[in-house]
N, C-alpha and C positions, 0 to 999 in steps of 0.2 A: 203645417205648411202655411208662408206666408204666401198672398195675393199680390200679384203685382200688374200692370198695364203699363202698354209699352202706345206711348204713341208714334208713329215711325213716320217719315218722308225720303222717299226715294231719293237719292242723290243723281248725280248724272249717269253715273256706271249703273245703278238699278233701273232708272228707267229702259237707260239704252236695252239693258237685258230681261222689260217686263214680259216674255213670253215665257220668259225660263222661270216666273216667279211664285207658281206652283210647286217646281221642284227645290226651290231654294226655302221655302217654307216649310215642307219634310228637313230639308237639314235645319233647320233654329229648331225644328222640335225634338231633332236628334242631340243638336249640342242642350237644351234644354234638360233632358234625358241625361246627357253626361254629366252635368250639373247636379244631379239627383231631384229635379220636379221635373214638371210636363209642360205643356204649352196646350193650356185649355181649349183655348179658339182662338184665332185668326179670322180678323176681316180686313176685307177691301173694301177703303172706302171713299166718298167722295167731300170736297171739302177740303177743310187745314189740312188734315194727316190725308196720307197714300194708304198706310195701314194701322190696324190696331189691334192688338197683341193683349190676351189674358191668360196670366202664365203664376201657376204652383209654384213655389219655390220653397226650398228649406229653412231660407234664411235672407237677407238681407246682401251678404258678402257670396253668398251661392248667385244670386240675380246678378248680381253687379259684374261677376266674373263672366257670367254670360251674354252678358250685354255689350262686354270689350270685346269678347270673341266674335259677336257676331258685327259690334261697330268695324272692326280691324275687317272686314271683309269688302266693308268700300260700298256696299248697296244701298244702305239706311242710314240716316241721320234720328236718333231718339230721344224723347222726352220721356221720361218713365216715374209713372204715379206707386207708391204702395197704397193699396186698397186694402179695405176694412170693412168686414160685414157684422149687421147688425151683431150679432152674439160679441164679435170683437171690441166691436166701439163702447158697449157696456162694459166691460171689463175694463176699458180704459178710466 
């Protein structure tokens, strides 16, 4: 699995709807899920980003297809880093 971070900022329509953004955060881990990884953790936070997103993924084209689905929803505007952990970056 590759590692990915999603840096996010609420758009107009997400903030309008941040009560509901506990449960809209079960769905990106569901469409995450359908994508074949997971959506590690989730925070709220304060500062540049609204949120930030540490998410499994199988591949590169797996994330990205999750990332439209979840931008096409209108809540989140995203920056998204591929992340590398130590053992990975040696192999680079």
């Amino acid at each position: 699995m590759a590692t990915f971070v999603a840096l996010s900022n609420w758009t107009d329509k997400g903030i309008a709807g941040f009560k509901a953004s506990t449960q809209r955060a079960a769905a990106v881990a569901e469409i995450a899920r359908k994508h074949g990884g997971r959506m590690v953790e989730l925070y709220w936070t304060l500062g540049a980003y609204d949120l930030v997103g540490v998410f499994d993924m199988p591949d590169d084209a797996s994330f990205t297809a999750m990332a439209l689905e979840i931008g096409a929803l209108g809540g989140v505007r995203t920056t998204s880093l591929r992340a590398f952990n130590e053992e990975e970056f040696k192999q680079i």
